[in-house]
N, C-alpha and C positions, 0 to 999 in steps of 0.2 A: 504494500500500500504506500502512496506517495502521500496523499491528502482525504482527509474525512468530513462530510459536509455533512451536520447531526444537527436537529430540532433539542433545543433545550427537554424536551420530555425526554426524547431517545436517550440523551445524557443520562437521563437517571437512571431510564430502566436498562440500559446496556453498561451501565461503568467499568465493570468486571470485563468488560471486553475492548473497551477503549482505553483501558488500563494498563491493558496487556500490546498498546500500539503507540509501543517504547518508537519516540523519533519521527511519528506520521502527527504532522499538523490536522490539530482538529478546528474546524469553522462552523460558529453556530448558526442558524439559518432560520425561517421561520418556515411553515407548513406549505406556504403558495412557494415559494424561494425554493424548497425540495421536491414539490413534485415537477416543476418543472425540469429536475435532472431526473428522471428514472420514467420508465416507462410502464412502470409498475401500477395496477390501478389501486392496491392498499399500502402504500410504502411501508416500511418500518420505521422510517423516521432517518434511516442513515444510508447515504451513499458513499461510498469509497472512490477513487480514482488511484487505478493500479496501472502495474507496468505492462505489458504486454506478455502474455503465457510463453506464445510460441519458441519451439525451439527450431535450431538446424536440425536438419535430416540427419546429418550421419553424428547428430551429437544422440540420437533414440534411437534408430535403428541398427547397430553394430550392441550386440549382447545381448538381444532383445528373443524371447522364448516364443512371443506372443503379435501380435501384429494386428490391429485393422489398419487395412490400407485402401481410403474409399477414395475413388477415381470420380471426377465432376460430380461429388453428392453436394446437390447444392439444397436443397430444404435444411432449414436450421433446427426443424423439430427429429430429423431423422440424425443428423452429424451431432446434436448435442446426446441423442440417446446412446449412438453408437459411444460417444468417448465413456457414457456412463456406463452401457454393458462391459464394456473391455476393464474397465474400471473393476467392477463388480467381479467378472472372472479371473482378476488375476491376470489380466493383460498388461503386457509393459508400455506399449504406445500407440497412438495411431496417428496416421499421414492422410491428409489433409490435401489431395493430389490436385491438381487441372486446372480448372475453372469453378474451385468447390466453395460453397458459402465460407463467410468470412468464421474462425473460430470468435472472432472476439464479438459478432452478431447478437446482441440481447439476448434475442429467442435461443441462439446455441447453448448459450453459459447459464441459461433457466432450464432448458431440458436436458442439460449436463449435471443436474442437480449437483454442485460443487466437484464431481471429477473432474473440470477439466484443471483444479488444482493439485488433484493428487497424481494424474496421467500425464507423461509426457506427449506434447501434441505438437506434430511438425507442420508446417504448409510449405506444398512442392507445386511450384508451376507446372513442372514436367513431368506426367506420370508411369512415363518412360522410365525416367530416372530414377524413380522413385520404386519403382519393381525392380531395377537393374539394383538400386545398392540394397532391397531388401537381399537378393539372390548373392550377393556379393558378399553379405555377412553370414549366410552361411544358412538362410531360411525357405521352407520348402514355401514357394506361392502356389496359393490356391485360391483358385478363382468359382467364386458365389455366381453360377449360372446354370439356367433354369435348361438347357440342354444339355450341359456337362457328361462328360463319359462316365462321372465315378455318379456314385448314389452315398447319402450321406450318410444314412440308416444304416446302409450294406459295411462303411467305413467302420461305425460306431461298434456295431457287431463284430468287426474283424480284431477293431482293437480291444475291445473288452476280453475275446479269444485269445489273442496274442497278452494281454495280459496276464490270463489265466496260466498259461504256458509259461511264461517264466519271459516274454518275449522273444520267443522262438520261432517268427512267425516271419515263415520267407515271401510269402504272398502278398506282403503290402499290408498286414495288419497293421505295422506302427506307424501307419504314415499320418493318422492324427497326432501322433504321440512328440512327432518331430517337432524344432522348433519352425513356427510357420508362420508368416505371413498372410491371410485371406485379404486377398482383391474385392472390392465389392463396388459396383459399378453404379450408375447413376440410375434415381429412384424413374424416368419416364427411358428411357431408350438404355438401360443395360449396361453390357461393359463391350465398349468398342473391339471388333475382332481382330484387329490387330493389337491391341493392347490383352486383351485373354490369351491371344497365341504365345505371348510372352513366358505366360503361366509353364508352374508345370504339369500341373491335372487344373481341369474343370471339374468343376466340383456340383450336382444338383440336390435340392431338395425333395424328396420325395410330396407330391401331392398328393393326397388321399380322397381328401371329395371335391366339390366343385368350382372353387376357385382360382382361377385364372392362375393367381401367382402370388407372394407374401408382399407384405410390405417393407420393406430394405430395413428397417429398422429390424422387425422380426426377424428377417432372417439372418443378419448378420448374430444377431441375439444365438438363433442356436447353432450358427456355425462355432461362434469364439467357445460354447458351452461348450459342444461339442471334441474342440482342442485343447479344452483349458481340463476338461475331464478325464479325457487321455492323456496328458503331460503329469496328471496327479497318480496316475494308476501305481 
């Protein structure tokens, strides 16, 4: 935090927390003066002005076990959920590829319900680049696509077997288990095929009843489950 712009009420009720923000000027402000910085239709009464999250790319993805790497996700309700899933499972970062909503977007850092403070979060103009240094650190890419050769169910199952086994499983059981990277491409038109060709499997979801396809949120939701379950086995 650089600066904190707080309603004398908020003073009160938060002190133990502005207490704790050793060195960030606090500014007292009145109720119209606050809601005109936040977009928030109940504020709490305190706004912060912070640095900016983002990090470099090869400063989060070199060591990294876990990965969402979403390619032009531009809705901020689907890229703040992703950083929170990845969050939640035990993911180490996500990239932020193309033409992709801004992280620092309101809506992101509200449906990122505070991961995107605990998850390292890159943004990569080039999503080229940004699958080339995941594969360069040494991470298996798999690409979230609804035609994909692998089945993800069929994946889950091999690796829970291969776990069983002691991981003795020459057939592609551990390949959740690896550290991986999942691609996941933009929530109206996909993952461009020359950017999936990249990959090293295409990965699909199994559909079971009638609908068309998931929502990018959802399904990145149980791809990362899906890897962060197997890397725990």
């Amino acid at each position: 935090m650089v600066e904190v712009f707080a309603t004398p009420e908020a003073v009160r009720r938060f002190d133990a927390l502005l207490g704790g923000a050793v060195g960030t000027t606090v500014t007292l402000v009145d109720d119209r003066a606050l809601a005109s910085l936040t977009e928030a239709v109940s504020p709490a009464g305190l706004v912060a002005v912070c640095r900016l999250l983002d990090r470099p790319l090869e400063h989060v993805v070199p060591g990294s076990r876990l990965v969402a790497l979403c390619a032009e996700v531009r809705d901020p309700g689907n890229a703040g959920t992703i950083v929170r899933t990845t969050d939640a499972a035990g993911g180490d970062a996500v990239v932020l590829a193309g033409d992709a909503v801004d992280l620092h977007n309101p809506k992101t850092l509200r449906a990122s319900a505070g991961s995107a403070f605990h998850v390292p979060v890159a943004l990569e103009p080039d999503p080229v680049r940004a699958v080339e240094a995941a594969r360069a650190a040494g991470l298996t890419v798999l690409a979230a696509d609804g035609a994909g050769e692998l089945d993800l169910a069929e994946l889950e199952d091999a690796a829970r077997d291969a776990a069983r086994d002691g991981g003795r499983d020459g057939s592609g059981g551990a390949l959740l288990a690896r550290p991986t990277a999942w691609l996941l491409g933009n929530e109206a038109h996909g993952l461009d095929d020359a950017l999936a060709a990249l990959a090293d499997h295409r990965v699909r979801i199994p559909i079971h009843g009638r609908a068309e396809s998931l929502n990018l949120a959802s399904a990145a939701t149980l791809c990362l489950y899906a890897s962060a379950t197997a890397q725990r086995r």
